[in-house]
C-alpha positions as CSV (number, residue, x, y, z in Angstrom):
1,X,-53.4,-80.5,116.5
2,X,-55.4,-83.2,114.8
3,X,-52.4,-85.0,113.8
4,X,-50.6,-84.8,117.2
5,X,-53.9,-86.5,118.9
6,X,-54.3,-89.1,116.1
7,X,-51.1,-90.5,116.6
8,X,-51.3,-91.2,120.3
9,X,-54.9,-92.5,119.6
10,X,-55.7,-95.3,116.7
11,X,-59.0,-95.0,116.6
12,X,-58.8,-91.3,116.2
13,X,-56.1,-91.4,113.3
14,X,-57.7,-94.7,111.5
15,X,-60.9,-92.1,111.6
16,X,-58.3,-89.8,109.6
17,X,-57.2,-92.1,107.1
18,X,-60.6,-92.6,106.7
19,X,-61.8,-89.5,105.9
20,X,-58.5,-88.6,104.2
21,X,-59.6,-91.9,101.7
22,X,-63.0,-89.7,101.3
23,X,-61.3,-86.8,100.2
24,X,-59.4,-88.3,97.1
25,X,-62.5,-90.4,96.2
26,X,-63.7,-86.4,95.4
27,X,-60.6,-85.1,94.5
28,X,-60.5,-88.6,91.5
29,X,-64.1,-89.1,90.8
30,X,-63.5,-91.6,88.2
31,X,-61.5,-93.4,90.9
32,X,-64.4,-93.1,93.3
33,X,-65.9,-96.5,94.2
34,X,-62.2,-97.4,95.6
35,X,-61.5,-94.9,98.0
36,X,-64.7,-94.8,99.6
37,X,-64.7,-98.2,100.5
38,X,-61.4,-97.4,101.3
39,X,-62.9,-94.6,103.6
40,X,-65.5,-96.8,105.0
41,X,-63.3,-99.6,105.7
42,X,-61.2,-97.2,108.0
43,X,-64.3,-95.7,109.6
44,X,-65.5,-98.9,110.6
45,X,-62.3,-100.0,112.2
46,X,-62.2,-96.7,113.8
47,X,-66.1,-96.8,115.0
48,X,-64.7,-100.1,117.0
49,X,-62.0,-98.4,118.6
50,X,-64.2,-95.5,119.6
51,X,-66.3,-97.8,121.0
52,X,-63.8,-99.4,123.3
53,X,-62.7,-96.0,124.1
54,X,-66.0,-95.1,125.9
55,X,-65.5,-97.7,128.4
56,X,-62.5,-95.3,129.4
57,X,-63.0,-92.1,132.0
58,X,-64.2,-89.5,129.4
59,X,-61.6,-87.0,131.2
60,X,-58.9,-89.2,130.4
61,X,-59.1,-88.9,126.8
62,X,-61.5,-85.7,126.5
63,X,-59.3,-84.3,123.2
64,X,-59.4,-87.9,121.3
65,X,-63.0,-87.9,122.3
66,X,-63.5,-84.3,120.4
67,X,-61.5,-85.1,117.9
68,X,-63.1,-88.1,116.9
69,X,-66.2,-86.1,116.8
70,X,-65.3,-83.5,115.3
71,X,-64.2,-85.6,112.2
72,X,-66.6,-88.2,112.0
73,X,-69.3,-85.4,111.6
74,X,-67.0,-84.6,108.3
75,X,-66.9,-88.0,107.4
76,X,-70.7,-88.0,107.6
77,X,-71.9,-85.7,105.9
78,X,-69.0,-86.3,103.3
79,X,-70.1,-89.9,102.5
80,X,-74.0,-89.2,103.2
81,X,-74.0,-86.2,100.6
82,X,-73.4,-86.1,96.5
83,X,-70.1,-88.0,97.4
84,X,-71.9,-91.5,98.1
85,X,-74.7,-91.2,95.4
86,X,-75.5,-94.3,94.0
87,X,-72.9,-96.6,96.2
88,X,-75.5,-97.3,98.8
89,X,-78.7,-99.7,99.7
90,X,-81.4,-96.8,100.8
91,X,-82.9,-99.7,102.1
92,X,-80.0,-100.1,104.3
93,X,-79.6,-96.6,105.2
94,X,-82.8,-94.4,104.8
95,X,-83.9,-93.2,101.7
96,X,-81.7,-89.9,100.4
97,X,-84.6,-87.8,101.6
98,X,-84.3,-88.5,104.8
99,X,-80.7,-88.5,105.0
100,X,-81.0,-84.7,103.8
101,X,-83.8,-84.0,106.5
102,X,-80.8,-85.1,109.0
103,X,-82.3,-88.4,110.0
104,X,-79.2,-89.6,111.1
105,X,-76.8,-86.7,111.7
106,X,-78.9,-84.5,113.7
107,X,-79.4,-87.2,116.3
108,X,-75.3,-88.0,116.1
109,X,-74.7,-84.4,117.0
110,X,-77.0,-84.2,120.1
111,X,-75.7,-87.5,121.0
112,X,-71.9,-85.8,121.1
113,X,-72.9,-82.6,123.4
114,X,-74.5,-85.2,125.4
115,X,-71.0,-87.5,125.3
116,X,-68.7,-84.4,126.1
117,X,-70.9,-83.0,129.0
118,X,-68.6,-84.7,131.5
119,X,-65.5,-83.7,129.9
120,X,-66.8,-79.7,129.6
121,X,-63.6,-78.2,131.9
122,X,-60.6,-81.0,130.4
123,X,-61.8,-79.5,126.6
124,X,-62.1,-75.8,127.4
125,X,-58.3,-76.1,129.4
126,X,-56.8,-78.3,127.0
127,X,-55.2,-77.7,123.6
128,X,-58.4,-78.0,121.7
129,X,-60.5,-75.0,123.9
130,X,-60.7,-73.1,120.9
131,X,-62.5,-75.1,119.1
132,X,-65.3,-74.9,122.0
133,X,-65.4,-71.2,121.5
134,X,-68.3,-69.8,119.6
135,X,-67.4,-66.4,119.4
136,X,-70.0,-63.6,119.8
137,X,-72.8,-66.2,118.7
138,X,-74.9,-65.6,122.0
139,X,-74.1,-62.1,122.3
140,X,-75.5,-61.2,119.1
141,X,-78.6,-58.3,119.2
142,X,-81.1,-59.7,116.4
143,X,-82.8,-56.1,116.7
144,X,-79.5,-55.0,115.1
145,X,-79.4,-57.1,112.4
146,X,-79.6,-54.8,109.6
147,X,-79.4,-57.3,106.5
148,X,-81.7,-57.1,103.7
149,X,-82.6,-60.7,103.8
150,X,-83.0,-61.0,107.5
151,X,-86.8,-59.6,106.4
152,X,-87.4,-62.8,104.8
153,X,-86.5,-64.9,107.8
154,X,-89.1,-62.5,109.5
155,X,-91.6,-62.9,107.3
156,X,-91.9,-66.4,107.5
157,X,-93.6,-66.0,111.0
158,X,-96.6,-65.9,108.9
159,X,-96.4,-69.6,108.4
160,X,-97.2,-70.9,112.0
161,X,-99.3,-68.1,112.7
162,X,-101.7,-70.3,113.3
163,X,-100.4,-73.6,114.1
164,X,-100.3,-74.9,118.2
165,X,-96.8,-75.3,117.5
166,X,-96.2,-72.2,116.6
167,X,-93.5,-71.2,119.6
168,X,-91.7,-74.2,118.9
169,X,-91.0,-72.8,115.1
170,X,-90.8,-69.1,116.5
171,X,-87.6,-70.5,118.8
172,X,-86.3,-71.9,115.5
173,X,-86.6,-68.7,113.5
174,X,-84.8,-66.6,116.4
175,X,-81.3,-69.4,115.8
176,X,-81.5,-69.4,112.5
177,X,-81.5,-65.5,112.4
178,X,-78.7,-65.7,114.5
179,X,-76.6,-68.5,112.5
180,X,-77.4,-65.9,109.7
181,X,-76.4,-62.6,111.7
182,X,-73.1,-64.8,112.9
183,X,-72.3,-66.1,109.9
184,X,-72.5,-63.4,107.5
185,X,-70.3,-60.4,109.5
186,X,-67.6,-62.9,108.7
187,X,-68.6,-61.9,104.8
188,X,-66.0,-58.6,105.6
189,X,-63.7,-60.4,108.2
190,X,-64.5,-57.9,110.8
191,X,-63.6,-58.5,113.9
192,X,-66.2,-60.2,116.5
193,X,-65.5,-57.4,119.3
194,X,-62.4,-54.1,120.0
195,X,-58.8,-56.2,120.6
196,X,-59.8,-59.5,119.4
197,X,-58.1,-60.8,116.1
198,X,-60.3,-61.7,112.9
199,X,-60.7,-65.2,113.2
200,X,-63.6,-66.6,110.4
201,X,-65.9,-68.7,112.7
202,X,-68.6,-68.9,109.6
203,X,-68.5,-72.6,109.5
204,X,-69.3,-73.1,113.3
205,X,-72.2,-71.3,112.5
206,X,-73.0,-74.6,109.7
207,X,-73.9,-76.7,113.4
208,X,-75.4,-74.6,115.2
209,X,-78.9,-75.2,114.4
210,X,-79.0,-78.1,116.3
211,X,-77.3,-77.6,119.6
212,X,-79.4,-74.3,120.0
213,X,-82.6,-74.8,118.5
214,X,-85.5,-76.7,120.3
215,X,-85.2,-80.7,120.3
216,X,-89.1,-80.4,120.1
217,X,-88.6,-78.8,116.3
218,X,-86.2,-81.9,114.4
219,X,-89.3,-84.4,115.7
220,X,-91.8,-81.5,113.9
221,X,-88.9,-81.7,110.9
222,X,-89.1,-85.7,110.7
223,X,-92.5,-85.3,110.3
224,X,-92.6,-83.1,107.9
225,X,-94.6,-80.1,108.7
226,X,-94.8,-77.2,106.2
227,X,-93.4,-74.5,108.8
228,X,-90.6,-77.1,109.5
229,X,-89.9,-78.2,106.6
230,X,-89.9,-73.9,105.0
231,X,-87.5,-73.2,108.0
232,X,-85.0,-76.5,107.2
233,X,-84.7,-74.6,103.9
234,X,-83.8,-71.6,105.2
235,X,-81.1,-73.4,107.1
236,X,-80.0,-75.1,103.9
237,X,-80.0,-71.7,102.1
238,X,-77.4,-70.4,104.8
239,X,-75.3,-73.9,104.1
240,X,-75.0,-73.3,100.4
241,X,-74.0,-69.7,101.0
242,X,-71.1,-70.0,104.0
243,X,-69.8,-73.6,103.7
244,X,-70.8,-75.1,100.0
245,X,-66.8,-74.0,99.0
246,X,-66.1,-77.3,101.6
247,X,-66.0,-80.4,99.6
248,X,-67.5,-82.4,102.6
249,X,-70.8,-79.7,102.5
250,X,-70.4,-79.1,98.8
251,X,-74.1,-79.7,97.1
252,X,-76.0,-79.9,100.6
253,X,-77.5,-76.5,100.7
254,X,-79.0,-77.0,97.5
255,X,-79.8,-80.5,98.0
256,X,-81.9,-79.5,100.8
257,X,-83.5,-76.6,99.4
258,X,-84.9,-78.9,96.3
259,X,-85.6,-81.7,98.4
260,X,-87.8,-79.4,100.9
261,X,-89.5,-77.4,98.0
262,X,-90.3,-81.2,95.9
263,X,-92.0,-82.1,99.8
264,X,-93.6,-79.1,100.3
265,X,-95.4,-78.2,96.8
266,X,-96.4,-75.5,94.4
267,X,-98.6,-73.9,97.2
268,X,-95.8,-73.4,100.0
269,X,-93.1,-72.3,97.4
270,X,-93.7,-68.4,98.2
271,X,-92.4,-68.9,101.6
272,X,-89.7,-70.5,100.1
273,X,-88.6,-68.1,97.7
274,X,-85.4,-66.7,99.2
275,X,-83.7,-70.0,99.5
276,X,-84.9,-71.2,95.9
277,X,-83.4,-67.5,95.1
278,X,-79.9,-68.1,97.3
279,X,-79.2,-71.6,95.5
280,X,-79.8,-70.5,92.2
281,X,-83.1,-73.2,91.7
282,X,-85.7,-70.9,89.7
283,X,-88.5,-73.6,87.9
């Protein structure tokens, strides 16, 4: 469906091309320097046409307006992770750390629910409504979840116990128990609920941190408080388990988890021990 919308829509399909590009500069790492500023010559053509696209009704183009979307926030955290090490100015674009605390892409994925509000009924009619769908995501009973490691995400509480914030981090723990319940019944392909076909949804769960989980918590994350910071590792724990087998994703999980842990210290690394544990660092 991609394809069919890209080639009615430059912008969109230049966008393509460009993250296409990406994709061989990791497929030919000795080739690497080439294709990405192949990749980010395309994006930036194709960040000009989106821009002249918003001056058009967002219900006229709703789908190139998802699809655009949808891809760029590929193409970013393609060329912002292991991908684009070393190729870039950190003075021009934050330092790595903040990249990985999702400086830049946690705002651009806020700032796309807000885009698409207008065009809610066009996407979830049109050819692209499946997408929108988030399965049983909301419907999910966390006093079911019967996982072993969901007792670590609960014992975690401990952290804020203490802090005024401590609600704020408690609303954070509750999604990313759910990302973890949603993601991981996918582990045996069962099916989400009696009639519906197995369809695995485990990378929506990847982005749903954000939309779901206070705004109030990424400003405690930017910050870098020690119950935000132990929870973002927890979140990058679930990444290197579910999508790090995406070459877009690949190394982010981890990346997060040591990058968290380095911030954070010797003294915080007990409440950090399952995600050290899930990403295989031990020292």
């Amino acid at each position: 469906m991609f394809p069919q919308i890209a080639f009615k829509h430059p912008f969109v399909m230049r966008l393509l091309l460009g993250l296409s590009a990406l994709h061989i500069a990791y497929l030919r790492p000795e080739e690497r320097l080439r294709h990405v500023g192949e990749a980010s010559r395309y994006h930036n053509q194709s960040l000009d046409g989106f821009n002249e696209a918003l001056k058009q009704p967002p219900q006229e183009i709703s789908d190139a307006l998802f699809t655009w979307s949808s891809l760029n926030l590929l193409y970013v955290f393609g060329i912002h992770g292991r991908l684009g090490e070393g190729l870039w100015d950190d003075s021009e674009r934050g330092s790595r750390k903040d990249r990985l605390l999702g400086l830049s892409w946690v705002p651009m994925l806020r700032g796309v629910r807000v885009m698409l509000d207008p065009c809610f009924f066009e996407l979830r009619d049109g050819p692209l409504r499946e997408l929108l769908h988030i399965g049983n995501f909301q419907d999910l009973d966390l006093d079911q979840h019967t996982h072993p490691d969901d007792q670590c995400f609960r014992r975690v509480r401990e952290v804020w116990k203490n802090y005024p914030d401590a609600q704020i981090y408690e609303d954070t723990l509750q999604v990313l128990r759910r990302c973890h319940m949603f993601m991981e019944q996918f582990s045996s392909m069962e099916s989400e609920s009696p009639g519906e076909s197995v369809f695995d949804r485990s990378w929506q769960g990847a982005f749903l941190l954000v939309p779901f989980a206070p705004e109030e918590y990424f400003t405690l994350l930017q910050q870098r408080q020690p119950p935000a910071l132990v929870l973002y590792a927890f979140y990058g724990a679930l990444l290197h388990r579910f999508v790090n087998d995406s070459w877009f994703m690949e190394g982010w999980g981890q990346d997060i988890v040591d990058v968290v842990a380095d911030l954070l210290g010797s003294y915080w690394r007990e409440w950090i021990a399952w995600p050290l544990q899930v990403v295989g660092t031990t020292s």
